[in-house]
N, C-alpha and C positions, 0 to 999 in steps of 0.2 A: 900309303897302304892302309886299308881297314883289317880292324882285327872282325874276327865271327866269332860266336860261342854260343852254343844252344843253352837254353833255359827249358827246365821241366816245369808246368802248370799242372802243382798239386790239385786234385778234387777241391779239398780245402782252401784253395785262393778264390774259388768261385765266393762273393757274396750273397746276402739277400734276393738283389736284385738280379741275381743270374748269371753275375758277368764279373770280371777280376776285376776284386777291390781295387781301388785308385793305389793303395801305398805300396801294394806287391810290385809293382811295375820301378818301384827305385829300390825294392829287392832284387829284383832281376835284373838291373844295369851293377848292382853293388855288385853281385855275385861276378857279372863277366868283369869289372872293374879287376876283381882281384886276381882273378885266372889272368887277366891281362897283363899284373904285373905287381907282382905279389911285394915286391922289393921295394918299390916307391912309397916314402913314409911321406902322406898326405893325408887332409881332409874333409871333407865336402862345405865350401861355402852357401855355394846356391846352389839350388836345383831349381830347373823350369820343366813343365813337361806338359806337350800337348796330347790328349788324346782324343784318338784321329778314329778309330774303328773298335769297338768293345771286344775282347775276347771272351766269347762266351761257352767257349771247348775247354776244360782242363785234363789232366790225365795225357799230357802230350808235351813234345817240345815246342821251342818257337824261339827263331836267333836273334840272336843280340850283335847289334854291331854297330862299331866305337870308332873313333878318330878323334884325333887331334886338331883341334879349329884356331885354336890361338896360344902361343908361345909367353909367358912375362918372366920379370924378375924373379916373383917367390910364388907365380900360381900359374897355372895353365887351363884351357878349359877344352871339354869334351864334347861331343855330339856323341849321339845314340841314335837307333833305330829299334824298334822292336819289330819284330817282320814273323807273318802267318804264312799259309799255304797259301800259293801263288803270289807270292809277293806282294803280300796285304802288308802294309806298313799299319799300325795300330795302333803304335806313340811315337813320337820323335823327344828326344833331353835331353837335355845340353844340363852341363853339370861344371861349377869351377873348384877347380880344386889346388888348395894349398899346401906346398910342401912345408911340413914343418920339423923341430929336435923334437928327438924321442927322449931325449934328456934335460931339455927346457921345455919342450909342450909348448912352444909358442914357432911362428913362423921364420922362415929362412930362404934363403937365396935358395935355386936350382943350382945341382951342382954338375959341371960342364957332361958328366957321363948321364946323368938322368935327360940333360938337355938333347943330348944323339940319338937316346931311346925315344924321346917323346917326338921330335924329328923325324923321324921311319914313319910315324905315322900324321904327320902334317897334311893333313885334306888342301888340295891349293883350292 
């Protein structure tokens, strides 16, 4: 299953050069991140992110959409799509993310119910 969640592209994300700064684009995976699942206490190791078509429209929406690409012991990693009108793909991210205690701030096993949630959404 993939999740979707629209993203607003403030005026203000437009840069200099006309076109949505580069770092806005892992505000807007952060943002559907947490609509996704607000509950899962993680934190971003890596992020990669190609970008594929500039967005040069702000003042509008534009979806976000997530899966689950791979399962581990204490992290998991995501895929992204940022997608325009008619289905302009404009970045792809993959992001890995680590579950960790909220009470040691260091990392931890997935635990068996986080692992059925992230499973719903396993991309084969």
């Amino acid at each position: 299953m993939i999740y979707t969640n629209q993203q607003f592209v403030r005026w203000d994300d437009i840069d200099a050069f006309g076109h949505v700064n580069n770092a806005k684009y892992l505000t807007y995976i952060q943002e559907a991140r947490f609509l996704w699942s607000p509950l899962l206490e993680m934190v971003v190791a890596k992020a990669e992110v190609d970008y594929l078509v500039p967005i040069y429209v702000g003042g509008r929406f534009y979806d976000i959409t997530l899966w689950v690409e791979q399962i581990g012991n204490s992290s998991f990693t995501l895929g992204y799509e940022v997608i325009g009108d008619n289905g302009v793909v404009h970045a792809k991210v993959k992001t890995v993310q680590v579950a960790v205690s909220m009470e040691t701030k260091k990392s931890r096993p997935l635990t068996d119910s986080e692992r059925e949630f992230l499973k719903q959404y396993l991309k084969a």
